[in-house]
NUBA-415396 format. One record per residue (C-alpha): x, y, z. Coordinates in Angstrom, 1 decimal, always signed. Layout:
NUBA-415396
R      u      v      w
R      X      Y      Z
...
//
This chain:
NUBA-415396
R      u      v      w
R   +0.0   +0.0   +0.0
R   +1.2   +3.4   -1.0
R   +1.6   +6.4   +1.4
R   -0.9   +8.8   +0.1
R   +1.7  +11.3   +1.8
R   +4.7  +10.5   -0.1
R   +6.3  +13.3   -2.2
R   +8.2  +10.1   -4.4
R   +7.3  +11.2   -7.9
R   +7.2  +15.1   -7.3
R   +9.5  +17.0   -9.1
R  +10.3  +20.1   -6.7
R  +12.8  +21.6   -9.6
R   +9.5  +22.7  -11.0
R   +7.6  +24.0   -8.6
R  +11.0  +26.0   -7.4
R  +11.4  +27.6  -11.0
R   +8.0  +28.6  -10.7
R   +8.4  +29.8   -7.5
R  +11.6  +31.8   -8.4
R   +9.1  +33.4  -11.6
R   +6.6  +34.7   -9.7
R   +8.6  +36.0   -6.8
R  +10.6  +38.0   -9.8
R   +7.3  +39.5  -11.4
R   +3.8  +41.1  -10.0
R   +1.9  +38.1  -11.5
R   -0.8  +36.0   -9.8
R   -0.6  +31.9  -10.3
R   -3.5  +31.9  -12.2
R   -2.1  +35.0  -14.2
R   +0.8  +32.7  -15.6
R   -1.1  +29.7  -16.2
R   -3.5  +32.0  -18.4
R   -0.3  +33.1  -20.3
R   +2.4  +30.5  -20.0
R   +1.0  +27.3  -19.6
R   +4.5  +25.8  -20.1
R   +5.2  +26.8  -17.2
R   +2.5  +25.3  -15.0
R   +1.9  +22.2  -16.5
R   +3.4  +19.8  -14.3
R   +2.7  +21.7  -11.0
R   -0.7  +21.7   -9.4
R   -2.5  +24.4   -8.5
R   -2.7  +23.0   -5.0
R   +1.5  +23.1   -4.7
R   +2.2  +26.7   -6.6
R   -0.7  +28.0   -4.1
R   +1.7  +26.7   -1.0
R   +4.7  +27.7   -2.1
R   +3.4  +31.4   -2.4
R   +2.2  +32.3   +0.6
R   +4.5  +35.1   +0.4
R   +1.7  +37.4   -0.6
R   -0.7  +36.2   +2.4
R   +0.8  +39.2   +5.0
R   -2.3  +40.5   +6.2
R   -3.7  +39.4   +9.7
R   -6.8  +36.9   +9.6
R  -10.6  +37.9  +10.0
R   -9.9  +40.9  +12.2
R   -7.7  +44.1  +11.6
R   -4.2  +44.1  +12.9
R   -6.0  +46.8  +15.5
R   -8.9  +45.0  +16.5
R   -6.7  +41.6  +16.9
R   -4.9  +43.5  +19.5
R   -7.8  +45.3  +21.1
R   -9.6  +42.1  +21.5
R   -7.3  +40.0  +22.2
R   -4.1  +42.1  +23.8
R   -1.0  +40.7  +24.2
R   -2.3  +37.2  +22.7
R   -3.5  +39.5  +19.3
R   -0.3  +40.6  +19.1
R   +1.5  +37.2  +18.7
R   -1.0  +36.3  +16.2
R   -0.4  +39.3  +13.9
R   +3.4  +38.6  +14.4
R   +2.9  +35.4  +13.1
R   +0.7  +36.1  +10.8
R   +2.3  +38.6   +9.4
R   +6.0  +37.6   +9.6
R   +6.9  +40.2  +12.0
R   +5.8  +43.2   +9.8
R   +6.6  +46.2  +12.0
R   +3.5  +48.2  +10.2
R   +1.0  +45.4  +11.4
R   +2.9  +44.8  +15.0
R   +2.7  +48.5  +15.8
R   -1.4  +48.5  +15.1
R   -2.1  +45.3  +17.0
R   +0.3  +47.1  +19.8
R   -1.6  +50.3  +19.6
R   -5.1  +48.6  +19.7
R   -4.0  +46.9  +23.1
R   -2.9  +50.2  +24.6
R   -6.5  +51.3  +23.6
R   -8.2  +48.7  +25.4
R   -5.5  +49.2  +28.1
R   -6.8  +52.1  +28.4
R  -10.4  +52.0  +28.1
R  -10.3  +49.2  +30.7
R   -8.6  +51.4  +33.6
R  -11.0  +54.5  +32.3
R  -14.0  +52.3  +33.0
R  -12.6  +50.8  +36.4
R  -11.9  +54.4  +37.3
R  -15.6  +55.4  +36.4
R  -17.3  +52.4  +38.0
R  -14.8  +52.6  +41.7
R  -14.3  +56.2  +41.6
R  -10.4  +57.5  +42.1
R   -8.1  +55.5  +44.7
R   -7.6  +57.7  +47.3
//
């Protein structure tokens, strides 16, 4: 019986050269298989997808903001990860949980009136 998991068979030369293409140009995977099918015809859609996640850099669902409003210090490790450590995307998440931060010590104040 076969290991449906095996990569025996799969030719990764082709998959890197079309890797190395579309990191070089502004073109989509399904941009060069409409042009150059040459290119992708021995590579699945399934693999060039994988292999360019380089363009996936924003955070998921939420804004890089909200992620660290909702969530604090926990948002903010999920838009570094997310977002391969993209200062621009860190610095909202960070500034969204100073917001809550803050919002949560206003309302504490409000509710408990000033310590004395």
């Amino acid at each position: 019986m076969s290991d449906p998991f095996s990569l025996s068979g799969f030719n990764f030369d082709e998959v890197a050269e079309l890797e190395a293409y579309l990191a070089g140009s502004d073109k989509s995977y399904a941009e060069v298989k409409a042009e150059d099918a040459v290119l992708v015809e021995n590579v699945s859609s399934g693999a060039a997808i994988a292999m360019n996640t380089a363009t996936m850099s924003d955070p998921p669902i939420f804004s890089a903001f909200m992620l660290g409003c909702l969530l604090n210090v926990v948002g903010i490790v999920i838009v570094m990860l997310t977002t391969e450590m993209d200062t621009h995307y860190v610095m909202k998440s960070f500034w969204g949980c100073v917001t809550s931060s803050a919002l949560y010590v206003i309302l504490w104040v409000l509710s408990n009136g000033m310590p004395r």
